[in-house]
C-alpha positions as CSV (number, residue, x, y, z in Angstrom):
1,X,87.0,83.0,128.4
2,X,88.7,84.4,125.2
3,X,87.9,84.3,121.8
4,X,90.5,82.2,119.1
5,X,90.2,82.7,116.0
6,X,90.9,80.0,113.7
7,X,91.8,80.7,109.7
8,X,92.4,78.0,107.5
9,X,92.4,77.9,103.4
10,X,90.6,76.0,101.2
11,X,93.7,73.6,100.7
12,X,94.4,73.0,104.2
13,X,91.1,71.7,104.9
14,X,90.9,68.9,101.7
15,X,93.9,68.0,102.6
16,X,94.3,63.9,102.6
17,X,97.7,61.9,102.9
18,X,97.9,59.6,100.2
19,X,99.9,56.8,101.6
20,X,102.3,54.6,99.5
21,X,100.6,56.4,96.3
22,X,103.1,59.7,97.4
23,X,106.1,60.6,94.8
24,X,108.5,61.3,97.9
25,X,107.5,59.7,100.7
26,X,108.0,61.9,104.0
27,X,109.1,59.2,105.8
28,X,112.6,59.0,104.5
29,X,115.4,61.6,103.1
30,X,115.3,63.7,106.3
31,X,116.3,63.5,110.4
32,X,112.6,62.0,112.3
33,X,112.8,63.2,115.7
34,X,110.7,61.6,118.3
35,X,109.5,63.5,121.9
36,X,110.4,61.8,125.4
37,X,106.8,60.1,125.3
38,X,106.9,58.2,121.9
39,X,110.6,57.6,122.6
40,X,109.1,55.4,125.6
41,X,106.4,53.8,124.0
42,X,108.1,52.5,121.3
43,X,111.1,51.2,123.5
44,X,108.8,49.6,125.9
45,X,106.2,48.3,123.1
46,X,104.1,45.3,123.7
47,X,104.7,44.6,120.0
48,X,107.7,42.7,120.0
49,X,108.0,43.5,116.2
50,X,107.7,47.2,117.0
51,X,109.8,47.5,120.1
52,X,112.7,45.2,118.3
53,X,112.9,47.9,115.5
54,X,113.1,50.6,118.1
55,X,115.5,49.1,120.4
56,X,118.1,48.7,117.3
57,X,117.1,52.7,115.3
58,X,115.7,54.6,117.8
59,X,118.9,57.1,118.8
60,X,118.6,58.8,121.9
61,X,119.6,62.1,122.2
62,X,117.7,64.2,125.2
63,X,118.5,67.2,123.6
64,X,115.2,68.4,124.9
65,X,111.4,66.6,125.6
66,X,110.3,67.1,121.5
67,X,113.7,66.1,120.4
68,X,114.3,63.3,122.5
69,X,115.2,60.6,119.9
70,X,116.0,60.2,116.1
71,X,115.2,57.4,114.0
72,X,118.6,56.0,112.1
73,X,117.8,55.6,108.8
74,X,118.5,52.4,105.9
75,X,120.8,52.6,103.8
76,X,117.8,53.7,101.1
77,X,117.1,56.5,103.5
78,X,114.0,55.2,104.6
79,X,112.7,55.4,108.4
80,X,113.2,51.9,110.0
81,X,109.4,52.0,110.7
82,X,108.3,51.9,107.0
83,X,107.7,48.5,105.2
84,X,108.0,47.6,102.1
85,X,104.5,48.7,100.8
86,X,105.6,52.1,102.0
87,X,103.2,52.5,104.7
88,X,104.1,53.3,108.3
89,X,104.4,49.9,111.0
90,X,103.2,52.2,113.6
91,X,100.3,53.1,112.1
92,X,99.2,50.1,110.9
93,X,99.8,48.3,114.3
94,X,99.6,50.6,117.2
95,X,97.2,53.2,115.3
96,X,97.1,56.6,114.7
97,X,97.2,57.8,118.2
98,X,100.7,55.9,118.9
99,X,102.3,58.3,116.4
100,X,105.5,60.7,117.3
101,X,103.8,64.2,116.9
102,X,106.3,65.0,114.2
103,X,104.9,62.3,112.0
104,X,101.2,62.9,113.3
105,X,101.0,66.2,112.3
106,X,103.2,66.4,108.8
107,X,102.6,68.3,106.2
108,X,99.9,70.4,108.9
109,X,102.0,73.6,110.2
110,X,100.2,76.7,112.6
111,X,101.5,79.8,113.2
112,X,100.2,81.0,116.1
113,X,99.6,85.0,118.4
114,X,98.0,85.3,121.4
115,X,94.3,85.2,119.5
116,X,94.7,83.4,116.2
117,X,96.0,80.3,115.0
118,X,96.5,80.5,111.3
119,X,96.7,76.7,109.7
120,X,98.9,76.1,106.6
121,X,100.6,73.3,104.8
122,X,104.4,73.0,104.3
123,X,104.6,72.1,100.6
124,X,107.7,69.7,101.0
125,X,104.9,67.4,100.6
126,X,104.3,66.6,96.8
127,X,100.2,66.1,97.5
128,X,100.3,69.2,99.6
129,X,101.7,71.5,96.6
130,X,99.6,69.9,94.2
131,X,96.1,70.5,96.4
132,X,97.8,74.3,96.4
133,X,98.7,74.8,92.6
134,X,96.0,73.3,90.8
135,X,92.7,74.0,93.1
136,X,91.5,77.7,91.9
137,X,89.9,78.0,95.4
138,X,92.6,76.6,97.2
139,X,94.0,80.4,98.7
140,X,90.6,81.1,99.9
141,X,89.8,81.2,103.8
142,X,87.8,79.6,106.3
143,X,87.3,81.1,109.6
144,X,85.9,80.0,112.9
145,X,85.7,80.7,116.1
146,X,86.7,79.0,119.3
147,X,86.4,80.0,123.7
148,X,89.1,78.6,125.9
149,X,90.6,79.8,129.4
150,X,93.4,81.7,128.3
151,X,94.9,83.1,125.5
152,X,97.5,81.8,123.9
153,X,101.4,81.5,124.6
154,X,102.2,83.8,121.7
155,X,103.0,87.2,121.0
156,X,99.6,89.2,119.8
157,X,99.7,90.2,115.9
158,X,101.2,93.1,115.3
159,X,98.7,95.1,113.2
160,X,101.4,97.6,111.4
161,X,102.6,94.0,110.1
162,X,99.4,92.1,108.9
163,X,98.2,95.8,107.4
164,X,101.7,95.6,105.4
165,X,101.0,91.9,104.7
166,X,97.7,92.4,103.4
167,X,98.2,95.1,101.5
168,X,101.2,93.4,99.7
169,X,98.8,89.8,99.3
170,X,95.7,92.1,97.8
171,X,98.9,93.4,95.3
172,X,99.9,90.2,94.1
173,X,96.2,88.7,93.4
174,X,95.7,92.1,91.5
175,X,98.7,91.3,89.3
176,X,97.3,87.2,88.1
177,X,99.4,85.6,86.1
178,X,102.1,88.8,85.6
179,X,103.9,88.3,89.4
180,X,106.8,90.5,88.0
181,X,104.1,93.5,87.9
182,X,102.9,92.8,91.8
183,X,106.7,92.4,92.9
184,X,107.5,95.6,91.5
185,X,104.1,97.3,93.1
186,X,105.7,95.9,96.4
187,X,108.7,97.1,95.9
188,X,107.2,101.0,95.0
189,X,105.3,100.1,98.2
190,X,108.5,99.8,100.7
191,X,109.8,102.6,99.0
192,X,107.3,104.7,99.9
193,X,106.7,103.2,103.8
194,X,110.7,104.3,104.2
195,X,109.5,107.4,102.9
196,X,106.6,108.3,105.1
197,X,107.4,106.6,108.1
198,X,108.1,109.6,110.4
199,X,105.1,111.5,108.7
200,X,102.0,111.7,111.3
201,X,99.6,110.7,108.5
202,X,101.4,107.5,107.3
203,X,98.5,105.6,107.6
204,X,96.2,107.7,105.7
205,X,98.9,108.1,102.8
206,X,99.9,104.7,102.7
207,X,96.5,103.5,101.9
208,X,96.4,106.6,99.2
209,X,99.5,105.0,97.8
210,X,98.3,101.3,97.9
211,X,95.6,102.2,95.8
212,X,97.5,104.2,93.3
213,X,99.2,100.6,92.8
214,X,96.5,98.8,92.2
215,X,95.3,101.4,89.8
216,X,98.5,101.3,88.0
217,X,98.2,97.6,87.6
218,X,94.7,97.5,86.4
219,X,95.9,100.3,83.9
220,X,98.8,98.9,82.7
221,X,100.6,101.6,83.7
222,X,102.8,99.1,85.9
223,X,103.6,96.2,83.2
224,X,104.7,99.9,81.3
225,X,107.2,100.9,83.6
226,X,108.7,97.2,83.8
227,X,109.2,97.1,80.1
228,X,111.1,100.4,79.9
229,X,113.6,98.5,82.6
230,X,116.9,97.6,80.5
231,X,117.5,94.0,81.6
232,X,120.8,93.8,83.5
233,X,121.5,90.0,82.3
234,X,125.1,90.0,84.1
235,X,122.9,90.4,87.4
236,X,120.7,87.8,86.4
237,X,123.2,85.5,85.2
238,X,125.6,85.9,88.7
239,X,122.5,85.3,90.7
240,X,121.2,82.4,89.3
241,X,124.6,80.6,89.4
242,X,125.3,81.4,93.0
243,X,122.1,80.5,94.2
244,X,122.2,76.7,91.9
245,X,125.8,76.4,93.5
246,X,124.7,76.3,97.4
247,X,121.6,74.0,95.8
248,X,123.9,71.7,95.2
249,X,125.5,71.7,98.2
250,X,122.2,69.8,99.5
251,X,122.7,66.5,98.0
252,X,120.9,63.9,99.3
253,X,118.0,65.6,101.3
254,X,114.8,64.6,100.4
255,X,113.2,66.3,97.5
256,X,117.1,66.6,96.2
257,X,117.0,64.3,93.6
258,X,113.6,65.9,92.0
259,X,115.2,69.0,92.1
260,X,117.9,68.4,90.4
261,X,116.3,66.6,87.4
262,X,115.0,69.8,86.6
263,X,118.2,71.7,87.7
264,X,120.1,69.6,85.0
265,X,117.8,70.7,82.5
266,X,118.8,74.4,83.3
267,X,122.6,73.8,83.3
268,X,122.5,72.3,79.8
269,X,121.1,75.6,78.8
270,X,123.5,77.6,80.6
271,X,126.3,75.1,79.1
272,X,124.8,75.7,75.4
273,X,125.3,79.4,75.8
274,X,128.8,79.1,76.9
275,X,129.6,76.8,74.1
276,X,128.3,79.3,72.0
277,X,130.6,82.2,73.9
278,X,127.5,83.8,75.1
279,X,128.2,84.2,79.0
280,X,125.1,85.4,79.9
281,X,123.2,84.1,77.1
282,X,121.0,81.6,78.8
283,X,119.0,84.6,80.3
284,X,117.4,86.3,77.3
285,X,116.2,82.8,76.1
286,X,114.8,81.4,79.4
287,X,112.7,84.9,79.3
288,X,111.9,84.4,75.6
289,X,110.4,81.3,77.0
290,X,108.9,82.3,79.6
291,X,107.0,84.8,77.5
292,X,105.9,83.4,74.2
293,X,105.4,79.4,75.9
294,X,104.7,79.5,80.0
295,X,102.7,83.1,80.0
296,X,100.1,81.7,76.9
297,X,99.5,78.5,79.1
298,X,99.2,80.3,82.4
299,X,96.5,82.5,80.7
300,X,94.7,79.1,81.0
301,X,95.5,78.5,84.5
302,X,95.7,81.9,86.4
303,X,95.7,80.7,90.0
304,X,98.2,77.9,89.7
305,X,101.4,80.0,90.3
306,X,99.6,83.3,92.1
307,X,98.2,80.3,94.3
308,X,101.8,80.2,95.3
309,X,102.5,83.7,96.1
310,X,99.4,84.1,97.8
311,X,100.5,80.8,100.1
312,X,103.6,82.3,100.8
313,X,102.5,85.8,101.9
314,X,100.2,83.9,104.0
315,X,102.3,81.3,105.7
316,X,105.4,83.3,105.2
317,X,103.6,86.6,106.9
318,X,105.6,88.3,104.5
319,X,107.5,90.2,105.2
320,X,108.0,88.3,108.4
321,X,112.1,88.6,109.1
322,X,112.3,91.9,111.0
323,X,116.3,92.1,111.4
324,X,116.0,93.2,107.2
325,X,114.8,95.4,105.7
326,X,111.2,95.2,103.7
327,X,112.9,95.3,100.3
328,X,115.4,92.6,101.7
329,X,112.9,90.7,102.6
330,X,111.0,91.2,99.3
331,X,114.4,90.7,97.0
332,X,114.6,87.1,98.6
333,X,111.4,86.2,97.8
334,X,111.9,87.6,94.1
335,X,115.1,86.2,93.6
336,X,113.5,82.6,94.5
337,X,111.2,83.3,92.3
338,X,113.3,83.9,89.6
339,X,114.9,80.4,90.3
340,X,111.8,78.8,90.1
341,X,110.7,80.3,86.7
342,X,114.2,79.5,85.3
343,X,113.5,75.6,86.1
344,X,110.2,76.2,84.5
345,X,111.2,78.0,82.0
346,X,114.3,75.7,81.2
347,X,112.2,72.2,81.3
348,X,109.4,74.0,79.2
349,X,112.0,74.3,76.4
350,X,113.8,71.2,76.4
351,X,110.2,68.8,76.9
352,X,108.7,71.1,74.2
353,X,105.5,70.9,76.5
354,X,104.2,72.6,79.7
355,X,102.4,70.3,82.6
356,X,101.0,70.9,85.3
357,X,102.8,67.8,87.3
358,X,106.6,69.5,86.4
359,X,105.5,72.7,88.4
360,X,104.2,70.7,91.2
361,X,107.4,68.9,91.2
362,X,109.7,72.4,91.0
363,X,107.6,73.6,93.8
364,X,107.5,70.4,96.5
365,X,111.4,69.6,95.5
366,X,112.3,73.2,95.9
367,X,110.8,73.1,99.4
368,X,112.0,70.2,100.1
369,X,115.4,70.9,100.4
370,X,115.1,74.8,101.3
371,X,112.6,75.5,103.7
372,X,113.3,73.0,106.2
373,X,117.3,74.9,106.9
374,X,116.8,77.6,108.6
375,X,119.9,78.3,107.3
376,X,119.2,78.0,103.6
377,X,117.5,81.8,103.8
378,X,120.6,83.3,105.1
379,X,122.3,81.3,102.9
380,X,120.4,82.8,100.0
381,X,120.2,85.9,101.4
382,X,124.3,85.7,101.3
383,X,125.0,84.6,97.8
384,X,122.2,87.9,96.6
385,X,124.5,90.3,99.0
386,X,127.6,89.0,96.8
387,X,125.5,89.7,93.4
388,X,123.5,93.1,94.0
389,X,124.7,96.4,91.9
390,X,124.6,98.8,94.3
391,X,121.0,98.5,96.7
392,X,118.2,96.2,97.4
393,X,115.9,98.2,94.3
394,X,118.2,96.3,91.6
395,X,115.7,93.1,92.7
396,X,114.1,95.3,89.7
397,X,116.5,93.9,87.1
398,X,114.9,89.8,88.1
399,X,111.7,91.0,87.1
400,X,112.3,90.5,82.9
C-alpha cells in the first residue's frame, strides 16, 4: 500500500457553490466540453426534456474520451442546459451524479505527483476568489493522509523545486501588505541560486541567504533599497499598455465584460494624462494612489491581497515553467501584478472609495479571461520581452 498525502487550504474546504445567487455564472461565456460517457447519457436520456436539448446542442467532436462533445451555446452565451432561474436542468432533474465531470468538479482543480494531491480552487469563479481574499485563514492548510494500491500516475515532487517554492511563499507572507518588498527578496533570491548553483554547498548557503532576506525585510532594510530605485515610468507605462492591448483582444469570454468595467476606468486615467501632454503620467499618480489610499486600507485587511500571492505560489508551484528562467518566471508574475494594482489603484481614484467587492471582481474577471488560455502566459510573457530595458532584473522598476 502507499501512503497519499492530501493538502488542502482553509478556502478549498468551505468552499460552497452558490447557485443562481453567482455574479458570473460558470455555466455560460466559455466552451463546456462533455466526456464520451455524459455525451451518451444525455443523447439517450429518458427525460425527453433533457435528451431533446441534447439532441439539438450537444456537438460532437471525438477529439478524445474527456472532450467528446461541446455544448452550443444561446445567443446570451448561456449553456442550453441552464433555465431561466439560472440553475442547471441536469442537476435538478437527473441529479448530481448525472453531471459531465467538467461541470461536477468546477471551480475544484488538483495538481497531482506520484504521493500528493494538492487541492486548489481556480478563482474564475467569483465565490471562489471571494472565500480566498476576504477569509484571514483562508491560505492555511489541512493535511491528511490516505493508503491505496499504487501510487499515483504522476511525476514525484521534485524537492529542489518545492524547497525553491517554499522558500519564496515563507518570503511573501514575511512582506504582508508591502508585496513589492517580497517580489524584490525573490528576485535577490534567483540572483543568488544562478550564483551558487555549481558551488557544492548551495544548499547550506542558500538557506544562509534566505534568511538574510527575511532579516532584511523585518528590518526595513528591503523597503530601503526599493525606495532608492529611480522609477523608470517609460517601462511602466509601455508595459501596462501592451499587456491592456492583448486584454482586449479577449472580448467576449466570460469574466470579460467585469474586466473591462474596471479596465475603462484605467484608460480614462491614461487618456487624462495624455490630454494633459504627460505620456507617461498616469504612472506616478496610480502609485500616489496606491500609497496614500489602498496601502492605509490594506493595513486593515493584511491577508486580503498576500491571500493572493500565497494562492498563487501554491497552486501556481511557483516557479512552475521550467523552459524560463526563475526571474522570468518571477517578472510575469510581477508584471501581472502590476496590472492588477493599476485596476485597483485606478477604480480607488475615480469611486473615491476602496471595497472589498471591486478587488474580488479585479481578481475573478482577471482570471477569467487569462488563466484559462494557456496561451495568454506566452502571450504576456511576449508583450514583457518587447518592453524590458536590457534583462529580466528591470521587473525592479514595477515594484514603485
Amino acid at each position: 500500500m502507499k501512503e497519499i498525502t492530501v493538502v488542502e487550504p482553509v478556502f478549498y474546504n468551505e468552499f460552497k457553490c452558490i447557485g443562481s445567487e453567482c455574479k458570473d455564472h460558470c455555466c455560460k461565456g466559455w466552451n463546456i466540453t462533455l466526456d464520451k460517457p455524459t455525451v451518451n447519457r444525455y443523447l439517450k436520456s429518458n427525460e425527453i426534456e433533457i435528451r431533446s436539448i441534447a439532441v439539438e446542442n450537444i456537438i460532437t467532436t471525438k477529439s478524445s474520451y474527456s472532450n467528446w462533445g461541446k455544448m452550443k451555446l444561446s445567443n446570451r452565451g448561456r449553456c442550453a442546459f441552464m433555465d431561466e432561474e439560472r440553475l442547471c436542468k441536469i442537476h435538478k432533474l437527473l441529479g448530481e451524479a448525472a453531471l459531465s465531470p467538467t461541470c461536477a468538479t468546477y471551480p475544484r482543480i488538483q495538481n497531482l505527483s506520484k504521493f500528493e494531491i494538492r487541492q486548489s480552487l481556480t478563482l474564475s469563479c467569483p465565490e471562489a476568489a471571494k472565500q480566498l481574499l476576504t477569509r484571514s485563514d483562508a491560505m492555511l492548510f489541512n493535511e491528511k493522509k490516505m493508503l491505496q494500491a499504487q501510487a499515483l500516475d504522476a511525476a514525484d515532487v521534485n524537492q529542489i523545486s518545492r524547497f525553491i517554492n517554499l522558500m519564496c511563499t515563507n518570503i511573501m507572507i514575511a512582506s504582508g501588505v508591502n508585496l513589492e518588498e517580497g517580489f524584490y527578496g525573490i528576485a535577490l533570491l534567483f540572483i543568488y541560486l544562478d550564483k551558487v548553483k555549481d558551488d557544492q554547498n548551495a544548499h547550506h548557503k542558500i538557506e544562509g541567504y534566505f534568511v538574510n532576506i527575511m532579516q532584511a525585510i523585518q528590518t526595513g532594510e528591503l523597503k530601503t533599497s526599493i525606495s532608492n530605485i529611480n522609477p523608470d515610468r517609460q517601462l511602466q507605462s509601455a508595459l501596462l499598455l501592451r499587456l491592456q492591448g492583448y486584454l482586449a483582444t479577449k472580448q467576449g469570454t466570460r469574466g470579460w465584460t467585469t474586466l473591462q468595467h474596471y479596465a475603462n476606468k484605467l484608460i480614462y486615467i491614461q487618456s487624462e494624462s495624455l490630454k494633459n501632454g504627460e505620456v507617461d503620467g498616469s504612472m506616478p499618480r496610480l502609485s500616489d494612489i496606491w500609497q496614500k489610499k489602498v496601502m492605509p486600507w490594506l493595513a486593515e485587511y493584511p491577508y486580503l491581497l498576500n491571500n493572493y500571492i500565497q494562492y498563487r505560489m501554491y497552486n501556481d508551484s511557483f516557479p512552475s515553467n521550467s523552459e524560463i528562467s526563475n526571474l522570468s518566471n518571477l517578472y510575469l508574475m510581477v508584471s501581472e501584478w502590476f496590472l492588477i494594482k493599476s485596476l485597483i489603484s485606478s477604480c480607488v481614484e475615480l469611486v473615491g472609495e476602496i471595497q472589498t467587492e471591486d478587488f474580488i471582481n479585479i481578481i475573478y474577471s482577471y482570471h477569467a479571461v487569462t488563466k484559462h488560455d494557456t496561451r495568454s502566459s506566452i502571450a504576456f510573457l511576449n508583450e514583457i520581452e518587447k518592453t524590458k530595458v536590457n534583462d529580466d532584473i528591470s521587473l525592479i522598476y514595477l515594484l514603485q
